[in-house]
C-alpha positions as CSV (number, residue, x, y, z in Angstrom):
1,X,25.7,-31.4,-10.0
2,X,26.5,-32.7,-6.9
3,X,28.8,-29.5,-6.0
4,X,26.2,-26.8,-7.1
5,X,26.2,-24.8,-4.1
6,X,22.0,-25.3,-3.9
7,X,22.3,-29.4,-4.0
8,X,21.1,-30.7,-0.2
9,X,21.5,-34.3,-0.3
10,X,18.6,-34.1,-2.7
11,X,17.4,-37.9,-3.6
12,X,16.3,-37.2,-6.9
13,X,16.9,-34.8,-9.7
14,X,15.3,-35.4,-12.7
15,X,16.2,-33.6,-15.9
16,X,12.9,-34.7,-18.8
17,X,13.0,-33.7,-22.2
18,X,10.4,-34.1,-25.2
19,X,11.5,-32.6,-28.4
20,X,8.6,-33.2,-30.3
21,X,6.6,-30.8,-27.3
22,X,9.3,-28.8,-27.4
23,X,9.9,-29.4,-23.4
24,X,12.1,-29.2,-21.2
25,X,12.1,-29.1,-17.1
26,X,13.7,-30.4,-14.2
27,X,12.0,-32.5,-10.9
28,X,13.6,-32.1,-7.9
29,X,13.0,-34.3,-4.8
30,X,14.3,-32.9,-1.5
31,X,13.0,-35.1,0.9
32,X,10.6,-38.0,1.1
33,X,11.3,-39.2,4.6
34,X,7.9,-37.9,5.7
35,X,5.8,-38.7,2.9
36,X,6.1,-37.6,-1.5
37,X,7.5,-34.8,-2.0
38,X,4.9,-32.0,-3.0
39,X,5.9,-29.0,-5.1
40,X,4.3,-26.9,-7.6
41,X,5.4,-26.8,-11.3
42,X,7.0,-23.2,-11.9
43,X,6.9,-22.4,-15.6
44,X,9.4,-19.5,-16.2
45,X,11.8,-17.9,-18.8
46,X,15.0,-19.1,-17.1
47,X,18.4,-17.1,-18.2
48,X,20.0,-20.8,-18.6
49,X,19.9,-24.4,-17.5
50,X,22.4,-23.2,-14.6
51,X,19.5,-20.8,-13.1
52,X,16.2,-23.6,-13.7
53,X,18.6,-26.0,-11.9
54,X,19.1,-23.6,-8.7
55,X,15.6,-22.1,-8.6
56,X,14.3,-26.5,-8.7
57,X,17.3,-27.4,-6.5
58,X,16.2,-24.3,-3.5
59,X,12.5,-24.4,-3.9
60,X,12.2,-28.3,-3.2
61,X,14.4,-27.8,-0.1
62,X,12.2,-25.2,0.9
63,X,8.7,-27.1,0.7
64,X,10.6,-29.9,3.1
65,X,11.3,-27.3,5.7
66,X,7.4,-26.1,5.3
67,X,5.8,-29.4,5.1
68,X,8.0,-30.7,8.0
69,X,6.8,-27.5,10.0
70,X,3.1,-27.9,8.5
71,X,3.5,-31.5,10.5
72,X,2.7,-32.4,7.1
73,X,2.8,-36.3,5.8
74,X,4.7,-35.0,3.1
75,X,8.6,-34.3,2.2
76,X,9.1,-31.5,-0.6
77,X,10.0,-31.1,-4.1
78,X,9.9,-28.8,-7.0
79,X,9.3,-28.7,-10.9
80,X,10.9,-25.8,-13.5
81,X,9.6,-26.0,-17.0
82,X,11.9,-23.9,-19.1
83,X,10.1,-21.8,-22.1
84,X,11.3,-19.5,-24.4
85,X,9.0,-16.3,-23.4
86,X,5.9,-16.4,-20.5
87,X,2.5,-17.5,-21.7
88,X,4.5,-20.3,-24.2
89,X,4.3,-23.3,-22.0
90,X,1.6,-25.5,-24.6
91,X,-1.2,-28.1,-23.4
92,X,1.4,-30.7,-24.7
93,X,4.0,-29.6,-22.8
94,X,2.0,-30.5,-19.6
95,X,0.9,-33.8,-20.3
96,X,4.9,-34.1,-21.1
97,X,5.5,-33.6,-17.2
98,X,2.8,-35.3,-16.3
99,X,4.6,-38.2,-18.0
100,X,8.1,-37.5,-16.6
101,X,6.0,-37.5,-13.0
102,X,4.8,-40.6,-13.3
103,X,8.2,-42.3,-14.0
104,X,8.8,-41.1,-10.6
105,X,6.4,-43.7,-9.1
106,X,4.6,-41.5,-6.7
107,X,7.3,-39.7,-5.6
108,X,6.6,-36.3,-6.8
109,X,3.2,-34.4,-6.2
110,X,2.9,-31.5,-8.6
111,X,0.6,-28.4,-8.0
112,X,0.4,-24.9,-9.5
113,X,3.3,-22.4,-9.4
114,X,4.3,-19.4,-11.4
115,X,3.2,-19.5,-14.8
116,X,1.5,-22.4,-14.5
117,X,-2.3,-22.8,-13.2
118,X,-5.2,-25.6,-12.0
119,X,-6.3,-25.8,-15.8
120,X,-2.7,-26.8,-17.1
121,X,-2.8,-29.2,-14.4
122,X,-5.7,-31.1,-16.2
123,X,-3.0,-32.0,-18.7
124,X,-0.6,-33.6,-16.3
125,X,-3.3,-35.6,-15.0
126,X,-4.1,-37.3,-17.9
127,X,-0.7,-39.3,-17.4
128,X,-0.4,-38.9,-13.6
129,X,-2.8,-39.1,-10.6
130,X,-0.1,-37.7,-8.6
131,X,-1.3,-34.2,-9.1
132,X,-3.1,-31.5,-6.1
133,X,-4.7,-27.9,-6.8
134,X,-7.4,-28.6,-8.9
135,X,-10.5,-26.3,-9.6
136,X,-13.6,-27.6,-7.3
137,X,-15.2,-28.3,-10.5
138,X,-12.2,-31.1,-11.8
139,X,-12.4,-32.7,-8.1
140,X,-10.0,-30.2,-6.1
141,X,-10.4,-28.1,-3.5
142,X,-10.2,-24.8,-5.2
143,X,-7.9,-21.4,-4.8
144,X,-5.5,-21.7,-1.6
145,X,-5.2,-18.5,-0.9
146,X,-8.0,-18.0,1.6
147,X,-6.6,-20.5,3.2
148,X,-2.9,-19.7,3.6
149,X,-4.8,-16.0,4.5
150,X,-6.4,-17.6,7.7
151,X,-2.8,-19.5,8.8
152,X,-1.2,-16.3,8.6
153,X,-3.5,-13.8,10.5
154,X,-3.0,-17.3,13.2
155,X,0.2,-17.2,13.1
156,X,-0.3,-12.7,13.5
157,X,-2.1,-13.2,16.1
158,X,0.3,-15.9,17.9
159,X,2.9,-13.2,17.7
160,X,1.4,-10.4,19.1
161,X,0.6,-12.9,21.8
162,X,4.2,-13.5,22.5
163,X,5.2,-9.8,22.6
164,X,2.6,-9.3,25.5
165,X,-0.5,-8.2,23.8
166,X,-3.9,-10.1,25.2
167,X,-5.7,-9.7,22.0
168,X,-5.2,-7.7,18.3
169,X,-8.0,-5.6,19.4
170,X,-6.0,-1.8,18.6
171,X,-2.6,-3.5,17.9
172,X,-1.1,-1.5,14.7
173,X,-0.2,-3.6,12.1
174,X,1.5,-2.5,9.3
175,X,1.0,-4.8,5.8
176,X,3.4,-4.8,2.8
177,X,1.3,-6.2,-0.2
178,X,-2.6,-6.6,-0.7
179,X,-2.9,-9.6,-3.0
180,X,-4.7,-12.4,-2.6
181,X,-3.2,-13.2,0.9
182,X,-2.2,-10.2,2.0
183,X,-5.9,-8.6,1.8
184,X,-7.2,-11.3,3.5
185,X,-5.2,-11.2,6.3
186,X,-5.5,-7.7,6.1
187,X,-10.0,-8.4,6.7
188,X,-9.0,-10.8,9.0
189,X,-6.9,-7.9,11.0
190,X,-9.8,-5.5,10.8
191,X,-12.4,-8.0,11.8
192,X,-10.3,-9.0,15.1
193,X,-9.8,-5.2,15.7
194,X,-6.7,-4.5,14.8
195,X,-5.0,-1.0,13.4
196,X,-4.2,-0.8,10.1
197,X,-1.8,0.6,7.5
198,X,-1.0,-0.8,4.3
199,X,0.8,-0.6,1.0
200,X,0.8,-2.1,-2.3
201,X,1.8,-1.4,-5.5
202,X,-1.7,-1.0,-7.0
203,X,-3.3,1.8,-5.7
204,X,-6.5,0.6,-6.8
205,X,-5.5,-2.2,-3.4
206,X,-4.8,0.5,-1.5
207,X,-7.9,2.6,-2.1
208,X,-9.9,-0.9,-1.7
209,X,-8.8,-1.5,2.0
210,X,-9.3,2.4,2.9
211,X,-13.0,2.1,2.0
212,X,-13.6,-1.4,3.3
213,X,-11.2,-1.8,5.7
214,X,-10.6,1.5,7.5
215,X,-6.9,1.3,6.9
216,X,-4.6,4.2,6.7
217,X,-2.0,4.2,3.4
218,X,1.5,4.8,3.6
219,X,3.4,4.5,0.4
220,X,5.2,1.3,-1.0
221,X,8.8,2.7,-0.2
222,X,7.7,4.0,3.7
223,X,6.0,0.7,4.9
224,X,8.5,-0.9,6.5
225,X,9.4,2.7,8.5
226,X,6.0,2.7,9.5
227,X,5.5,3.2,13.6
228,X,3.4,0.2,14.1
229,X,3.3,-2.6,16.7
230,X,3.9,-5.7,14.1
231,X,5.0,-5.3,10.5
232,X,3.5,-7.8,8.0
233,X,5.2,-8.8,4.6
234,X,3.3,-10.2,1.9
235,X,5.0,-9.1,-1.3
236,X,8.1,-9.9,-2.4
237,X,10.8,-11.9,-0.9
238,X,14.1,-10.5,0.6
239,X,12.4,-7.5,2.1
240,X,14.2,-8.2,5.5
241,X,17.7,-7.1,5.0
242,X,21.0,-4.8,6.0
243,X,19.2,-1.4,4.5
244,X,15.4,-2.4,5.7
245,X,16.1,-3.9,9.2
246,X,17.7,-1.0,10.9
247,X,14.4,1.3,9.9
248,X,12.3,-1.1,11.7
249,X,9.8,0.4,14.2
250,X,8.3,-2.6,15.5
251,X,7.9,-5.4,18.1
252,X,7.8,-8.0,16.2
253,X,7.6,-9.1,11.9
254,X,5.2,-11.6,10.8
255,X,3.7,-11.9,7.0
256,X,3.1,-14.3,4.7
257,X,5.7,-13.5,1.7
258,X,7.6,-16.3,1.0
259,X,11.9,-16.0,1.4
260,X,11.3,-12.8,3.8
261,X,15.2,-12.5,5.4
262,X,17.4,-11.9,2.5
263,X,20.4,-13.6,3.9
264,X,20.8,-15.9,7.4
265,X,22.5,-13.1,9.1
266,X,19.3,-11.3,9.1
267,X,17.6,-13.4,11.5
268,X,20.1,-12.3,13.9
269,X,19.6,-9.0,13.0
270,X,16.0,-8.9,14.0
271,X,17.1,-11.0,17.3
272,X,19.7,-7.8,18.1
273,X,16.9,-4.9,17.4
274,X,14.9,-6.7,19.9
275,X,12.3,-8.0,17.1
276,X,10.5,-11.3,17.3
277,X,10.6,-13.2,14.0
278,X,7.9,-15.8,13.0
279,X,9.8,-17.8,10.4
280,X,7.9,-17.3,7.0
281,X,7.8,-20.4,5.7
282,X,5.3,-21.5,9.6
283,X,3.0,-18.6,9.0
284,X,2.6,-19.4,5.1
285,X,1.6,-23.3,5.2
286,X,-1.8,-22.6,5.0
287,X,-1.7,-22.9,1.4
288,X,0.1,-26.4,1.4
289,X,-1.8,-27.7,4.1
290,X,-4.9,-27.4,1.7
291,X,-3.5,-29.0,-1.0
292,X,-2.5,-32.0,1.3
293,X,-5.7,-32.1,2.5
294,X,-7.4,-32.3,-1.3
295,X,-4.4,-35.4,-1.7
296,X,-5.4,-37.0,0.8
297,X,-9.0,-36.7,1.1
298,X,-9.0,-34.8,4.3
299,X,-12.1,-33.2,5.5
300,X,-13.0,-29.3,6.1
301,X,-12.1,-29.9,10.2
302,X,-9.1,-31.3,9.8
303,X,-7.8,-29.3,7.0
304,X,-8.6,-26.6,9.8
305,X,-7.5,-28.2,12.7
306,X,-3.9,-28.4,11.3
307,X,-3.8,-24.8,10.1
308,X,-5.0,-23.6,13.5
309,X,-1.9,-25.5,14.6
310,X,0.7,-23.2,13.0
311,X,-0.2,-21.2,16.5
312,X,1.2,-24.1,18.7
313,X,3.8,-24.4,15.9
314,X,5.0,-21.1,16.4
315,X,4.7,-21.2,20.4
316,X,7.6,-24.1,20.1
317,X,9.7,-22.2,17.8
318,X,9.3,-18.5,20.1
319,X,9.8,-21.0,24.0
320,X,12.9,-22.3,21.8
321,X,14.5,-19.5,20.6
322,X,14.1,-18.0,24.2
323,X,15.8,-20.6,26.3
324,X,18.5,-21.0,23.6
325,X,19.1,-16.9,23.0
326,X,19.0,-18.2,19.0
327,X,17.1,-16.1,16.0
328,X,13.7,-18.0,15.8
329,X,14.5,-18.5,12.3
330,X,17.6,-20.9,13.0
331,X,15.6,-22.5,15.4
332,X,12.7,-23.4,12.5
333,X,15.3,-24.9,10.3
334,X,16.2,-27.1,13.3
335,X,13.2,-28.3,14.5
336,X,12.2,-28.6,11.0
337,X,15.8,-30.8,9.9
338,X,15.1,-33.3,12.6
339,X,11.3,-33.7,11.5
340,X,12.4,-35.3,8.1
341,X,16.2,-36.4,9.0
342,X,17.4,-39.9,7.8
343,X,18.0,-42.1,10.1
């Protein structure tokens, strides 16, 4: 395991088993240098153990680079549960990772991922207090999405600042993807005066923010050719590539989907064309930032105070990438290794 090309000095990979629950999963702790690690529990049909252990082994070195950016007390991790088919993962299978978390002494948070959700979660708590993203009503603060919604429109908004706009009063901002996030940024835009034209798979989305938002549609396959001032993507991951990059028609790209360049050499890309990048994983801590604040107690203020800061966050990276002539998104991963380096 230690020469899988995905292994990052990780400091813990567990591999938990439970025949009688039929489960089987794999806990990966990145980094802890600035606090546990904190990673939701993705339950998902992997093609074999070799897959689970890449998807673990990349997503908990992702959540260090956000928390560390977040400014987050935190380090990151990950959990995979492997199941036959989606929808099989049982009540006993959870409290079966909640038990393989708490041999871990604290060192693991676990939240919600895909395919699994706040009410599962109530199972791993049973053995474990080490658990965040609970329902309001089982002592959590609720969905996170309204909140990861709010850090990205700052971290829009911090953007369109750096590429010489005043305000996002009649800057055109074209969105990829109205789900939870993206059609609350996508409010957020309208209500600050910004232009909008959107896209989304559901056209029952689309239709939605025509009649309450005043956007324009453009279909799913145009939206990144769009003519607009900043294009924001909030769908799926790997949108920013060798085929989509060159069609830009933008100043700048900021969105809230998670894993947006589909390969390193595409932040230089964007840095060529003239396009300002705000690193993904800056804009998108809202979410995590939440479920820090439910772990540790924080209040509404400062669970706002710190998202508001993904502004300042990104003003470092963009003054950075500047003086250096580096893609913004090489920068991030710098500032962010030397936030949780071992010394």
């Amino acid at each position: 395991m230690f020469h899988h090309p995905s292994f990052d000095a990780h400091e813990r990979v567990l591999f938990a088993s439970d025949e009688t629950a039929g489960f089987r999963a794999i806990i990966a702790v990145h980094n802890t240098v600035r606090g546990p690690a904190l990673g939701g529990c993705r339950v998902w049909t992997y093609a074999d153990d070799d897959a689970a252990l890449t998807d673990a082994l990349r997503l908990s070195r992702g959540m260090s680079y956000k928390s560390a950016m977040a400014d987050l007390p935190l380090g990151g991790g990950k959990s995979v549960m492997i199941v036959k088919e989606r929808g099989a993962a049982t009540p006993a299978m959870f409290e079966a990772l909640g038990r393989a978390i708490a041999d871990l002494n604290g060192r693991y948070i676990v939240a919600e991922d895909v395919g699994s959700s706040p009410k599962d979660l109530l199972n791993v708590r049973r053995h474990t207090a080490h658990v965040t993203g609970l329902d309001p009503e089982d002592g959590g603060r609720g969905d996170p999405s309204p909140t990861t919604s709010r850090g990205v429109f700052i971290g829009v908004e911090a953007t369109a600042k750096a590429v010489g706009f005043s305000s996002l009063e009649g800057v055109h901002v074209a969105v990829q993807g109205l789900g939870n996030v993206g059609y609350g940024l996508a409010r957020h835009l309208r209500d600050a005066g910004a232009r909008l034209t959107v896209a989304d798979i559901s056209s029952e989305r689309v239709a939605m923010a025509e009649r309450e938002l005043g956007a324009k549609a453009a279909p799913v396959e145009a939206i990144g050719e769009v003519e607009a001032d900043i294009f924001s993507p909030n769908a799926l991951g790997a949108g920013l590539n060798a085929m989509t990059i060159p069609r830009l028609k933008v100043r700048a790209v900021a969105g809230g989907a998670n894993n947006q360049l589909a390969t390193p050499a595409d932040d230089e890309a964007l840095r060529e064309r003239g396009i300002l990048y705000a690193p993904d994983y800056v804009l998108n801590a809202g979410g995590v930032i939440k479920m820090a604040g439910e772990y540790y107690r924080w209040d509404d203020a400062e669970v706002d105070r710190r998202v508001d800061g993904i502004a300042d966050r990104l003003s470092e990276i963009f003054t950075e990438a500047a003086r250096t002539s580096r893609p913004t998104g090489e920068v991030a991963d710098r500032l962010a290794e030397a936030r949780f380096a071992r010394h």
